[in-house]
C-alpha positions in Angstrom: 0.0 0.0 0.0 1.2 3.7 -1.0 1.7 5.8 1.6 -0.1 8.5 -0.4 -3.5 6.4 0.1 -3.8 6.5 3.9 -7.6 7.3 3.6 -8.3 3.4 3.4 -5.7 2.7 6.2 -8.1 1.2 9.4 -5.3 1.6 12.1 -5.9 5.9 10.6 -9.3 5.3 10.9 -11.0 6.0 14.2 -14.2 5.5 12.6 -17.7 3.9 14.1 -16.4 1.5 16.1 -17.2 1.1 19.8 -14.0 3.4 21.7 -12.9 4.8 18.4 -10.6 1.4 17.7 -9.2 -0.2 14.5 -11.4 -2.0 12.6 -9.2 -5.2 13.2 -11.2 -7.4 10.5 -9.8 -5.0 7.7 -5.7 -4.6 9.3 -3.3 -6.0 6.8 0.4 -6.2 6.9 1.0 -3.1 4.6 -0.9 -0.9 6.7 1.4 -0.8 9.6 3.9 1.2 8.0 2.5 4.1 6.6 0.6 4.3 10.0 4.2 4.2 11.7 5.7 6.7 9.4 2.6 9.3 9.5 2.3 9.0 13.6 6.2 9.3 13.8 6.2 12.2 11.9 3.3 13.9 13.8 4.8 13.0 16.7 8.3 15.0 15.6 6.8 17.9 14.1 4.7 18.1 18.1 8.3 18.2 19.6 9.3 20.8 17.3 6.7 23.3 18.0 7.9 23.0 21.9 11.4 23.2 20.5 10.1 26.5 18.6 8.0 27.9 21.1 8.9 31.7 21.9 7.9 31.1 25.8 10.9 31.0 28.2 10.5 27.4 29.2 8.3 25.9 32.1 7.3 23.3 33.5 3.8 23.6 31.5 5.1 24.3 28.3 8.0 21.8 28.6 7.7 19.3 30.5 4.2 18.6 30.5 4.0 19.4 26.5 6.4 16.7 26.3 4.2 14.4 28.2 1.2 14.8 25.9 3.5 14.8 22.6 2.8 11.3 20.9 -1.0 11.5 21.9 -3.6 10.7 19.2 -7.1 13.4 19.6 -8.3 9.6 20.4 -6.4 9.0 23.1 -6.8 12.2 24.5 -10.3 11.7 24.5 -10.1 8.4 25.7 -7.8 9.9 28.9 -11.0 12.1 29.6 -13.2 9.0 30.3 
């Protein structure tokens, strides 16, 4: 699977499943990859912007922005249950 065609990636897809999970049913080998690759990236480009950030640093917009970096909205959703 392309990387470009993500849209039909179910580990992307939150979708209607009960707690926003994967529909595992669809998961095949090739989609693990892209998936990888786009949340690593996303993940970077989060510790960049608290790289970037113009604030002299804190515990709130440093540490604690590091602590949420690698979250999915999911996950922070989930967190809220």
């Amino acid at each position: 699977m392309p990387d470009h065609d993500l849209n039909d990636n179910p580990l992307l897809d939150g979708g209607d499943t009960p707690f926003g999970l994967p529909a595992f049913g669809r998961i095949r080998a090739e989609h693990f990859g892209p998936a990888l690759r786009l949340a690593m990236a996303q993940h970077l480009a989060q510790l960049d912007e608290i790289a970037a950030q113009d604030a002299a640093p804190d515990f709130d917009n440093t540490v604690a922005a590091l602590d949420r970096a690698g979250e999915s909205r999911s996950e922070e959703h989930t967190s809220e249950l």
